[in-house]
VEXTORKE-157469 format. One record per residue (C-alpha): residue number from 1; residue in three letters; x, y, z. Coordinates in nm, 3 decimals. Example, Ala and Ser with C-alpha at 12.3 -4.5 7.8 and 13.67 -1.06 7.14 Angstrom:
// VEXTORKE-157469
{site 1; ala; {1.230; -0.450; 0.780}}
{site 2; ser; {1.367; -0.106; 0.714}}
//
This chain:
// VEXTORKE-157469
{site 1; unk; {0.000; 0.000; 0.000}}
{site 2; unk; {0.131; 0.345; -0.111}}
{site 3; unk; {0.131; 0.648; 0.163}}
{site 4; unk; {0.048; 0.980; 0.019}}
{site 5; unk; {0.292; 1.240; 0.113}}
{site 6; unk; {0.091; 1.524; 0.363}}
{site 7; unk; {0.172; 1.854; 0.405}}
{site 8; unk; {-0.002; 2.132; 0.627}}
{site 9; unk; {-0.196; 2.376; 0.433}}
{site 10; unk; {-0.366; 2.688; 0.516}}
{site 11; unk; {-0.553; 2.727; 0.857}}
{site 12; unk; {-0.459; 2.367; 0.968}}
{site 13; unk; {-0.575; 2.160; 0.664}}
{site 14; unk; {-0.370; 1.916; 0.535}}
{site 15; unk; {-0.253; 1.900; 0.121}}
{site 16; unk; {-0.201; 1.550; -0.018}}
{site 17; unk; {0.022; 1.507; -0.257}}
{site 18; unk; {0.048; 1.187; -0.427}}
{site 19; unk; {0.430; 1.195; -0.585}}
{site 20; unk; {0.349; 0.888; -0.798}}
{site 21; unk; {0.052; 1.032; -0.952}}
{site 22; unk; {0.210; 1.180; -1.286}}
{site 23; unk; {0.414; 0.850; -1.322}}
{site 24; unk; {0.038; 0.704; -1.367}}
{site 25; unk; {-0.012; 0.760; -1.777}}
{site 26; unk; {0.339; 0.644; -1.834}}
{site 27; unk; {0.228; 0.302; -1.781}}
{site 28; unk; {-0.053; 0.268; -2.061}}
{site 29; unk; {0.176; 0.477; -2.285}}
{site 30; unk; {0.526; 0.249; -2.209}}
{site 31; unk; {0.286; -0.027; -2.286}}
{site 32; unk; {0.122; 0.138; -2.643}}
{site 33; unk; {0.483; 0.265; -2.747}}
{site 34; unk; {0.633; -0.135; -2.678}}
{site 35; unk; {0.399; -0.266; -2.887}}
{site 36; unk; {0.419; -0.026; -3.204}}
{site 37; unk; {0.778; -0.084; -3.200}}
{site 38; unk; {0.697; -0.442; -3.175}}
{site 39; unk; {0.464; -0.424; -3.439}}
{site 40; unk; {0.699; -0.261; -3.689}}
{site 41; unk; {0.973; -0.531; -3.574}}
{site 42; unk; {0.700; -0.790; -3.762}}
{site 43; unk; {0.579; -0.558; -4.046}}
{site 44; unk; {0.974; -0.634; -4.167}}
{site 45; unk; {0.864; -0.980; -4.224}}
{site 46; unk; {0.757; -0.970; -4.593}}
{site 47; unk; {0.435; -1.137; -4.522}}
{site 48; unk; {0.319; -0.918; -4.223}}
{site 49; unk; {0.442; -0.626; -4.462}}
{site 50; unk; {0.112; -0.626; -4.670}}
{site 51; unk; {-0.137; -0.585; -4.358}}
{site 52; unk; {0.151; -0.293; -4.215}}
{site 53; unk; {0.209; -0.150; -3.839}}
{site 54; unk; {-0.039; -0.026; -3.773}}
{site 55; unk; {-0.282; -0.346; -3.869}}
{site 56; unk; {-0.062; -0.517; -3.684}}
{site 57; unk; {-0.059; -0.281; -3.368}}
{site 58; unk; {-0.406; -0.330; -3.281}}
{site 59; unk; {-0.369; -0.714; -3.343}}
{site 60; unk; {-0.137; -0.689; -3.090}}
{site 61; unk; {-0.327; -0.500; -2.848}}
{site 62; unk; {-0.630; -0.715; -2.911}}
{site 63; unk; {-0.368; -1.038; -2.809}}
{site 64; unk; {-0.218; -0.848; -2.500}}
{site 65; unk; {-0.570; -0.758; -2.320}}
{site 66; unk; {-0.682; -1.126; -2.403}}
{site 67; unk; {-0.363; -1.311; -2.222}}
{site 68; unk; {-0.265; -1.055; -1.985}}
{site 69; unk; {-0.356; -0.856; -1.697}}
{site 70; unk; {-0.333; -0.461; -1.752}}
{site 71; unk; {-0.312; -0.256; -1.478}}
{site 72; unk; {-0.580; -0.027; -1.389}}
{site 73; unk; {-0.396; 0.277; -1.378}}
{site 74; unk; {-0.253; 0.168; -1.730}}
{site 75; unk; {-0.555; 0.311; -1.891}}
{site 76; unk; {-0.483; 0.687; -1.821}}
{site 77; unk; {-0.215; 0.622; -2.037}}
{site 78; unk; {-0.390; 0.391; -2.273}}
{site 79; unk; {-0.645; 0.651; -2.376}}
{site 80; unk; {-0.422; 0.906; -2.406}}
{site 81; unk; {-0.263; 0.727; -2.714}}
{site 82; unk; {-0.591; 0.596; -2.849}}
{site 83; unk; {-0.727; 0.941; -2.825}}
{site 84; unk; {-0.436; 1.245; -2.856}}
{site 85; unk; {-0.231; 1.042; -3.046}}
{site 86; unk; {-0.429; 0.912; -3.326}}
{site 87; unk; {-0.556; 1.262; -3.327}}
{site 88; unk; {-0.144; 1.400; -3.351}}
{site 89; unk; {-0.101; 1.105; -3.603}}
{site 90; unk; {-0.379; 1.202; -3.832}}
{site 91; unk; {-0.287; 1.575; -3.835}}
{site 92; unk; {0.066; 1.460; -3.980}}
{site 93; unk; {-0.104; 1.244; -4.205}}
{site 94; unk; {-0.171; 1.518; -4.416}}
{site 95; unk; {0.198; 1.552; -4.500}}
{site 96; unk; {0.123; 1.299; -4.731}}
{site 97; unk; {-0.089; 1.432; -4.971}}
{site 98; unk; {0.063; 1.750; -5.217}}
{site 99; unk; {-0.302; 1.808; -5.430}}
{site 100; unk; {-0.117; 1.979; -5.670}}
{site 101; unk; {0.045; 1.580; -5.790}}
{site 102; unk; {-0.294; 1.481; -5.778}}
{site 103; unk; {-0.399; 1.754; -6.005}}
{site 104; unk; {-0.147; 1.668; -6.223}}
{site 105; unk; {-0.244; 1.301; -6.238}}
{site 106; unk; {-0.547; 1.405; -6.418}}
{site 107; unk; {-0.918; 1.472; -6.422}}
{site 108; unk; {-0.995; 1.107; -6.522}}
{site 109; unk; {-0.808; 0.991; -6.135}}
{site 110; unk; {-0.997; 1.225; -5.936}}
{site 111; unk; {-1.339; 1.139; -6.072}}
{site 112; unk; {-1.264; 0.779; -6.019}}
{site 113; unk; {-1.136; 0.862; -5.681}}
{site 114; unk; {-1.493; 1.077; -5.598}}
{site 115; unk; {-1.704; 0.798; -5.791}}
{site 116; unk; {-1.577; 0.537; -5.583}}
{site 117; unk; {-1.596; 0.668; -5.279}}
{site 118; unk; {-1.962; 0.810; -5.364}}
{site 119; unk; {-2.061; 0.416; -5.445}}
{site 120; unk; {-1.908; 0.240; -5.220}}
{site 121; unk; {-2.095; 0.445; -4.902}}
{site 122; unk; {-2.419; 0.425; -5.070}}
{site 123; unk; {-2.380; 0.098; -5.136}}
{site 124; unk; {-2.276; -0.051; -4.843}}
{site 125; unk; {-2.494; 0.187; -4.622}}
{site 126; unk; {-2.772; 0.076; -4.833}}
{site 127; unk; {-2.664; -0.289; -4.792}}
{site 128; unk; {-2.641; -0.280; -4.430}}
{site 129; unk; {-2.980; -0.101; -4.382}}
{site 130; unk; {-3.100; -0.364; -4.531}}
{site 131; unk; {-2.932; -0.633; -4.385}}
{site 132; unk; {-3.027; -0.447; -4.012}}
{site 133; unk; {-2.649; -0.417; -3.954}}
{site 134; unk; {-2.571; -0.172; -3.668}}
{site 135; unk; {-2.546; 0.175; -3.777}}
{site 136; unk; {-2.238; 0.240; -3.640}}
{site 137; unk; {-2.038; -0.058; -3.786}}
{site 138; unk; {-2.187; 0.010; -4.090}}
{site 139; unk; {-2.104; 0.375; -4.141}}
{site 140; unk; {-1.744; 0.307; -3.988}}
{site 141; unk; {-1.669; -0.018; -4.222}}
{site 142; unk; {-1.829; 0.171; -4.507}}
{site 143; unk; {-1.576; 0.496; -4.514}}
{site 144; unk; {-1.282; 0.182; -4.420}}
{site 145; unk; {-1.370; 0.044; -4.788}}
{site 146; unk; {-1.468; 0.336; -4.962}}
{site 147; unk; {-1.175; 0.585; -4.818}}
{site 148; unk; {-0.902; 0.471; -4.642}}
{site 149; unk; {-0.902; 0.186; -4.406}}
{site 150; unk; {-0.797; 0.258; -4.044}}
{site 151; unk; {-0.735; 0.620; -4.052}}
{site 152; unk; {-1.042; 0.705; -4.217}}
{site 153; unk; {-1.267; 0.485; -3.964}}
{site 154; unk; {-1.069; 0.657; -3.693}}
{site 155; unk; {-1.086; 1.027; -3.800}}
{site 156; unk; {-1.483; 0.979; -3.860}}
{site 157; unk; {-1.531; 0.765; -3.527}}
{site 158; unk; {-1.575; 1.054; -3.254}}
{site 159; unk; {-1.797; 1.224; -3.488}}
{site 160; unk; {-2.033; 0.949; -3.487}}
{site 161; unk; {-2.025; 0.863; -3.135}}
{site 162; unk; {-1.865; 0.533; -3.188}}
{site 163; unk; {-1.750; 0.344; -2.889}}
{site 164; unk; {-1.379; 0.204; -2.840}}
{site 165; unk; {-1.434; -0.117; -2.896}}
{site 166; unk; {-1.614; -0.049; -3.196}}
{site 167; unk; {-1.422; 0.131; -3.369}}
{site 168; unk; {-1.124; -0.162; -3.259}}
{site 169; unk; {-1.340; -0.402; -3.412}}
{site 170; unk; {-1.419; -0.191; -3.765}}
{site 171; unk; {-1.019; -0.135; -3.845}}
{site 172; unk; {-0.959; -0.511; -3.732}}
{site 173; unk; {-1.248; -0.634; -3.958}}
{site 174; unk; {-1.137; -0.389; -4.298}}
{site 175; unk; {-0.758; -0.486; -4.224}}
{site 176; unk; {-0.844; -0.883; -4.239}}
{site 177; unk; {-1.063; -0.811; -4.562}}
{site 178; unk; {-0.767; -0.572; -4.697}}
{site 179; unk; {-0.526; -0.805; -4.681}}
{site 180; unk; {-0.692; -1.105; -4.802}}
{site 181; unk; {-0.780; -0.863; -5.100}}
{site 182; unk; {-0.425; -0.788; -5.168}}
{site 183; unk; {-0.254; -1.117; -5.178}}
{site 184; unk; {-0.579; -1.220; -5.452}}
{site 185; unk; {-0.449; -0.882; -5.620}}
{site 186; unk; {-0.121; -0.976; -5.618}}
{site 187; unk; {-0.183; -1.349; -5.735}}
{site 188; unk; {-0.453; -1.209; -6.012}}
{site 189; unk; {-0.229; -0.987; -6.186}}
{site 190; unk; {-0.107; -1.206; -6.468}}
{site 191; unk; {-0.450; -1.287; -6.572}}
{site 192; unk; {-0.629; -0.915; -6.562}}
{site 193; unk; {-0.486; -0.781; -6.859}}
{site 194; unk; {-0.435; -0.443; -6.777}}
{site 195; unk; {-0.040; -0.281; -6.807}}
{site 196; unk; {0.117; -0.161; -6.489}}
{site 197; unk; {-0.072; 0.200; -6.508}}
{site 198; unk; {-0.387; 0.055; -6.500}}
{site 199; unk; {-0.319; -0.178; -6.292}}
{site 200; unk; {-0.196; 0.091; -6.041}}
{site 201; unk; {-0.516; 0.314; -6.090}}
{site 202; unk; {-0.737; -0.070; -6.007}}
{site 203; unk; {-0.525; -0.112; -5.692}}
{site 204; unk; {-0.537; 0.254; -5.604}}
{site 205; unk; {-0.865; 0.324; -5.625}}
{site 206; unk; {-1.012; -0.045; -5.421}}
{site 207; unk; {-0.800; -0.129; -5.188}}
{site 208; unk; {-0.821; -0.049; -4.828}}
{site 209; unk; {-0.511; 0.115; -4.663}}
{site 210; unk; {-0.195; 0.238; -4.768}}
{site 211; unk; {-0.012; -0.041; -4.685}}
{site 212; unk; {-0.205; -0.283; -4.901}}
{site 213; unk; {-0.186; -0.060; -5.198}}
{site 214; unk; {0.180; -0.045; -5.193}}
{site 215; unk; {0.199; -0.417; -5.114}}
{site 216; unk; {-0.062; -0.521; -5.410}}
{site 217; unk; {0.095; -0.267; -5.631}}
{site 218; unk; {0.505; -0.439; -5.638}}
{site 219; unk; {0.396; -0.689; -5.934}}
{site 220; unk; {0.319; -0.419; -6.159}}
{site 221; unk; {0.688; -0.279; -6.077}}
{site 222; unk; {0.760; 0.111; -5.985}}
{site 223; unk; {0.497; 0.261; -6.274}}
{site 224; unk; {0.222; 0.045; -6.112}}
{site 225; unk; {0.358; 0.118; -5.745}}
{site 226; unk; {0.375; 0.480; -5.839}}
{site 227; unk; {0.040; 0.526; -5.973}}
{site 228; unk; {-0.164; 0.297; -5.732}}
{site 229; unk; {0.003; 0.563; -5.417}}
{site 230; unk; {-0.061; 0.872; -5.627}}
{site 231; unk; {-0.469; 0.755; -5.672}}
{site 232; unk; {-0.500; 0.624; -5.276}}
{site 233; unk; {-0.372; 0.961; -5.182}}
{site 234; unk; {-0.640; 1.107; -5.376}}
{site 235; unk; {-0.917; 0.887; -5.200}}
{site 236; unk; {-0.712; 1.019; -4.821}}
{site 237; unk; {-0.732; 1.391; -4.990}}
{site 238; unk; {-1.137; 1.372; -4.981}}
{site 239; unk; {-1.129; 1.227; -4.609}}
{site 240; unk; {-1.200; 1.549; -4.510}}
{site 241; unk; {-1.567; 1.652; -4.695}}
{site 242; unk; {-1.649; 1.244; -4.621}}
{site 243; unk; {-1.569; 1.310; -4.272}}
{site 244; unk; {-1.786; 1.599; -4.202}}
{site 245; unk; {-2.097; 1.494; -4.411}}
{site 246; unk; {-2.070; 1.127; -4.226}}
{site 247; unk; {-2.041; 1.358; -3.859}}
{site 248; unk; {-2.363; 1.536; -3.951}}
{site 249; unk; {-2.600; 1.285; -4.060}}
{site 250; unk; {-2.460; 1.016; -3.821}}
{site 251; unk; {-2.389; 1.198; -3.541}}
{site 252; unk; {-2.550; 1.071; -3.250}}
{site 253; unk; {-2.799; 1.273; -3.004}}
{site 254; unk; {-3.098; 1.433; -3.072}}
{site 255; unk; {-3.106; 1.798; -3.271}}
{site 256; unk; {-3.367; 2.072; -3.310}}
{site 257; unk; {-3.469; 2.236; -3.614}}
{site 258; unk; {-3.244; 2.590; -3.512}}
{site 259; unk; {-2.925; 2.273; -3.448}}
{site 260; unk; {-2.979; 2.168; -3.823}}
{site 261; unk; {-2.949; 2.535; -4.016}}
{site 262; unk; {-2.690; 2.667; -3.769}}
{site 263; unk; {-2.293; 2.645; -3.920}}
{site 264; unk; {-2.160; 2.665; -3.607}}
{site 265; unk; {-2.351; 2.269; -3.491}}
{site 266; unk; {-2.155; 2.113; -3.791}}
{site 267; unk; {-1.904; 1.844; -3.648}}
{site 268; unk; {-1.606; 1.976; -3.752}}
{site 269; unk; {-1.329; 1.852; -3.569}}
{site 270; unk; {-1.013; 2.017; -3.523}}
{site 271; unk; {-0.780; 1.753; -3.641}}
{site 272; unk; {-0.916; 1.736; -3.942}}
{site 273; unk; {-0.860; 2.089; -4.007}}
{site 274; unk; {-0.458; 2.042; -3.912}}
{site 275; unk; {-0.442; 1.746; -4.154}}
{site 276; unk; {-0.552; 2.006; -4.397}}
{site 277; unk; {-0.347; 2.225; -4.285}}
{site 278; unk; {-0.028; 1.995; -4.285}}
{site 279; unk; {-0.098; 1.905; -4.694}}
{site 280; unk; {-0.160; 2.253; -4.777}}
{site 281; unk; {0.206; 2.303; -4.647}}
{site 282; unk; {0.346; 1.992; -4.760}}
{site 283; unk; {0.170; 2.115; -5.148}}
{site 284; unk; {0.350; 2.464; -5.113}}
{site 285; unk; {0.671; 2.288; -5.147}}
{site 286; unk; {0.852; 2.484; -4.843}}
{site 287; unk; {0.953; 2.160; -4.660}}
{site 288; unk; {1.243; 1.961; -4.735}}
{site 289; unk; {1.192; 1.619; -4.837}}
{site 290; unk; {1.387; 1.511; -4.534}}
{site 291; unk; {1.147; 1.672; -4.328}}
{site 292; unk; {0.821; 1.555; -4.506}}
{site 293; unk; {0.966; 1.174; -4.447}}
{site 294; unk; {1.072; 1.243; -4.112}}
{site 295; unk; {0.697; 1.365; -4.017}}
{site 296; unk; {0.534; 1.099; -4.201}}
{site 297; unk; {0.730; 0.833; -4.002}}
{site 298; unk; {0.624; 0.988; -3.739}}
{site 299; unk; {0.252; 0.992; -3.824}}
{site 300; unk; {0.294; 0.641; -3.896}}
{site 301; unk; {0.420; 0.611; -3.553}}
{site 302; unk; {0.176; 0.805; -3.361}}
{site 303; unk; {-0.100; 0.632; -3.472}}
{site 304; unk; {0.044; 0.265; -3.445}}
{site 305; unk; {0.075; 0.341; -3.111}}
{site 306; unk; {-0.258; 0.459; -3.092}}
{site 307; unk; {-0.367; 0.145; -3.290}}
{site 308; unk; {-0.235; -0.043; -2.974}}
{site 309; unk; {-0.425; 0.168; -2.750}}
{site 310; unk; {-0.731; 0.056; -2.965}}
{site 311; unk; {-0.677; -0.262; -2.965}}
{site 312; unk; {-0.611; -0.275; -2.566}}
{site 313; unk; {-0.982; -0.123; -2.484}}
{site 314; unk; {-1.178; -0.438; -2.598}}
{site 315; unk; {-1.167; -0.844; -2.570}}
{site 316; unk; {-1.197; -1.072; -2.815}}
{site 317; unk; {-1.558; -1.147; -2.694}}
{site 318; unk; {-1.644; -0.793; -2.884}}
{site 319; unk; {-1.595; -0.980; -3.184}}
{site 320; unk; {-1.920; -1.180; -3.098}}
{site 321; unk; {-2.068; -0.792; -3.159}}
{site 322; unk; {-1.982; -0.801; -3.545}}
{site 323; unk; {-2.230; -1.060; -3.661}}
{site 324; unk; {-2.290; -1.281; -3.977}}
{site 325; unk; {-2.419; -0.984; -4.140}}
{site 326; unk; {-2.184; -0.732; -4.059}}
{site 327; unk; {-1.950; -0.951; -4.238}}
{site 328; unk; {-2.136; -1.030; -4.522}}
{site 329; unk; {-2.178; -0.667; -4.591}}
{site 330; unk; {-1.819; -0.616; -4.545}}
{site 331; unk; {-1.737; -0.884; -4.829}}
{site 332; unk; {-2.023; -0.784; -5.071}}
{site 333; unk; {-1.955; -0.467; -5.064}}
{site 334; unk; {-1.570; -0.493; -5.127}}
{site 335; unk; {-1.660; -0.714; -5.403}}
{site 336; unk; {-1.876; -0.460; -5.549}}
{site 337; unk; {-1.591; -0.234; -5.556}}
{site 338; unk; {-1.352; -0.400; -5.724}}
{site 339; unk; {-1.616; -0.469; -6.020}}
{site 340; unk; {-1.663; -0.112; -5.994}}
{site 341; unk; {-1.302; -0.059; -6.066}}
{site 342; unk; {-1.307; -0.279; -6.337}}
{site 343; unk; {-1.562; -0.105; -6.510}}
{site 344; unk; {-1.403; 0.230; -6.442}}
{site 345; unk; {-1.084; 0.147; -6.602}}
{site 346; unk; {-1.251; 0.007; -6.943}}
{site 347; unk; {-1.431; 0.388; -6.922}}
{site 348; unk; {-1.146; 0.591; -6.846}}
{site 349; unk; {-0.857; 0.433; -7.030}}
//
């Protein structure tokens, strides 16, 4: 048993001070930080490369909480990663994205980027409405598929209302998907036809997350690798309107007729407005390329770590919570997509 430290305060009173009681976060965090670094220790592996850290963080943290005790007090720190910094991690996301390369790319990438993402949320919204899917899975699965995997599904999650272990259970679900989708990508290839551009823009524009693009687009050699980055960057750039019109239809509580005219009740979120802010830099071209690697690792980073803290806030009996249905919109609707993209690249090119 610890003994607070006592000292005498004004008229007789006595002020406890608790010495140990900033040490307190540092436990969750030591934890979060131990297994990101683990995490990118196994992303080396060239399997474990396609589903990437930060996949593989929240794997981790799902396997930790279900073996191993964590300390109460751990979860001061745990939320603070899961929370501040996946918020931190997002705002340097926007590093990645310079919209004048996108611009460049051509008008024929963005409209595929703003068609699938229009399709794919309708679609899947529309799917799980009718499959009476939860709401909240199926708005946060929904902008994983038709966006960007994790980091979308975490940006829009606190403007829904989603709950930890939901949102856990949405990146786990659309990084298990992603990567099964990749290694069919990357075993298809041969037999699609298309030449490494196209095959870029197909990968691009229906895979999941980052790290799946990249990993699905190596067959098709640097053009295809190129490309397929250059288009997912596109689908990250319109994170930000997706975001916002998700938060206001979805959001949860109950709103008056003055709530739904007024600006100021729109959920904007201030990390999404410094992951605008951070591209808008990055497209000016006043940072150094060291520096725009340096803060992307370090988004990368951040939000592995905050991945862990994801993972460590629910048990595997969450899972249960997903259903037959959940899943079944999950597959159907990735499936969709990719015919989509099919379809899109016999338009365009």
């Amino acid at each position: 048993m610890q003994i607070p430290n006592t000292q005498p305060g004004p008229l007789g009173t006595t002020i406890v001070s608790n010495t140990a009681s900033w040490k307190k976060p540092l436990k969750g965090l030591a934890l979060t930080v131990t297994l990101a670094v683990l995490a990118g220790r196994i992303a080396e592996v060239p399997f474990f490369s396609i589903m990437g850290i930060m996949i593989i963080s929240i794997m981790l943290g799902v396997l930790w909480k279900s073996v191993m005790d964590i300390p109460t007090d751990a979860s001061i720190g745990i939320t603070f990663s899961s929370k501040f910094l996946l918020r931190a991690g997002i705002i340097l996301m926007g590093v990645r994205l310079n919209f004048s390369q996108i611009w460049e790319a051509g008008l024929s990438v963005v409209l595929i980027d703003m068609i699938v993402i229009v399709f794919t949320l309708t679609i899947m919204i529309l799917l799980g409405k009718w499959l009476s899917v939860d709401k909240t899975f199926t708005v946060l699965i929904a902008v994983g598929t038709a966006v960007c995997g994790a980091a979308a599904i975490v940006a829009v999650a606190p403007l829904i209302g989603a709950k930890k272990e939901q949102t856990a259970i949405s990146v786990a679900s659309i990084a298990i998907l992603g990567t099964i989708g990749t290694v069919f990508y990357i075993f298809l290839y041969p037999y699609l036809g298309l030449d490494p551009y196209t095959y870029g823009v197909f990968a691009g524009s229906t895979l999941h997350e980052l790290a799946h693009v990249i990993a699905a687009g190596v067959p098709g050699g640097d053009i295809s690798s190129e490309t397929a980055i250059l288009v997912k960057l596109g689908r990250v750039a319109l994170l930000i309107p997706v975001a916002l019109i998700l938060g206001y239809f979805y959001r949860t509580g109950e709103r008056t007729e003055t709530d739904k005219k007024s600006l100021k009740n729109l959920p904007i979120p201030w990390f999404i407005f410094g992951f605008l802010a951070m591209s808008l830099v990055n497209t000016t071209g006043l940072l150094p390329s060291s520096v725009i690697h340096f803060l992307i690792a370090a988004s990368v980073f951040l939000m592995s770590i905050a991945m862990a803290g994801l993972g460590l806030s629910i048990n595997m009996t969450d899972f249960k919570k997903v259903g037959r249905n959940t899943i079944v919109m999950a597959i159907v609707g990735f499936v969709a997509l990719t015919i989509l993209g099919q379809v899109l690249i016999t338009v365009f090119y």
